[in-house]
C-alpha positions as CSV (number, residue, x, y, z in Angstrom):
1,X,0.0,0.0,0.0
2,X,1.4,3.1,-1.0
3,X,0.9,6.9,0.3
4,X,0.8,9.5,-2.3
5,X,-1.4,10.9,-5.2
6,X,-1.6,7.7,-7.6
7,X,-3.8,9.3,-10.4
8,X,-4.3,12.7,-12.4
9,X,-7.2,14.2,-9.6
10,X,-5.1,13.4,-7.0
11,X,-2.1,15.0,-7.9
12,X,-4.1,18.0,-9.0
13,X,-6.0,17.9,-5.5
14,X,-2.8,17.7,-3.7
15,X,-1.3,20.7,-5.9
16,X,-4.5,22.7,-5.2
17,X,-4.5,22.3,-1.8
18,X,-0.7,22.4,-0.9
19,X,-0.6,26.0,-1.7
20,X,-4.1,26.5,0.6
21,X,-3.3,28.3,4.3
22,X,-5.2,27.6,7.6
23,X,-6.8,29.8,10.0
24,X,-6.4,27.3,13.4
25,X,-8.1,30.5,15.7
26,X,-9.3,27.5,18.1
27,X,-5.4,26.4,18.9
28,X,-5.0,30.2,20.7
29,X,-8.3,30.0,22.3
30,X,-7.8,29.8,26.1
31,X,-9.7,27.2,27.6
32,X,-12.7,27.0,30.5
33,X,-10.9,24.6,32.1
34,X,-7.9,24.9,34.2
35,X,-5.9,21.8,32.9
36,X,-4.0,21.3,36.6
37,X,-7.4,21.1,38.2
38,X,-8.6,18.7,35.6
39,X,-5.9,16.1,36.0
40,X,-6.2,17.0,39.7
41,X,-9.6,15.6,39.5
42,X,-8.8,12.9,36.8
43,X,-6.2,11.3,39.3
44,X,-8.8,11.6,42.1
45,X,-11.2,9.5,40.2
46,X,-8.3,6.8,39.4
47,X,-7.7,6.4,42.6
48,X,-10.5,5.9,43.6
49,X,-11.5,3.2,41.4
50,X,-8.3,1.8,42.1
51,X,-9.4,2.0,45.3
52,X,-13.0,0.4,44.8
53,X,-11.3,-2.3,42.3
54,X,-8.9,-3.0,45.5
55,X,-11.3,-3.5,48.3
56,X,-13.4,-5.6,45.9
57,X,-11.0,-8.0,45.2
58,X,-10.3,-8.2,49.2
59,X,-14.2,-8.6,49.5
60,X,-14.0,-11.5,46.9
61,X,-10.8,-12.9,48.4
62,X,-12.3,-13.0,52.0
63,X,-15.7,-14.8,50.5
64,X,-14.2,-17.4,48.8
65,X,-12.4,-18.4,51.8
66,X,-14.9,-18.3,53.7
67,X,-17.6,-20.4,51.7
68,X,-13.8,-22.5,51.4
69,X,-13.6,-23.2,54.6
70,X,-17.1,-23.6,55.6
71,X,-17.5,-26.1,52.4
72,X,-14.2,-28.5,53.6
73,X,-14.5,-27.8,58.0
74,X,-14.7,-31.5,59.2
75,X,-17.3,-30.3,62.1
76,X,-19.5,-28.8,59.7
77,X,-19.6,-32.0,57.1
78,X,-20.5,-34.4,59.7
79,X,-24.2,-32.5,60.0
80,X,-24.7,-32.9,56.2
């Protein structure tokens, strides 16, 4: 796969618009949001869900041991 013009339109296209300058007035806009406070708030959320994802697998951890060792206690088979 090549990159280029391959025909006749496309080289004419890419002469046409090769010559063609851009207005970009939305790269010197200032923005509404202050960026520090937004990655302050986007590494809040992280860890939070890092946090959530944590105590979940504790949660998950802790049942499965439980049900474990309720499933295989000698004491609790014999009333079976």
């Amino acid at each position: 796969m090549s990159i280029g013009a391959k025909d006749r339109i496309d080289k004419l296209l890419v002469k046409k618009y090769a010559q063609q300058q851009v207005d970009n007035h939305d790269l010197t806009a200032t923005s509404m949001v202050n960026p520090e406070k937004m990655m302050e708030a986007m590494n809040d959320y992280a860890a939070v869900q890092r946090n959530v994802m944590f105590m979940s697998n504790k949660i998950s951890n802790l049942c499965a041991s439980i049900k474990a060792k309720a499933r295989y206690s000698p004491h609790l088979q014999a009333r079976t």
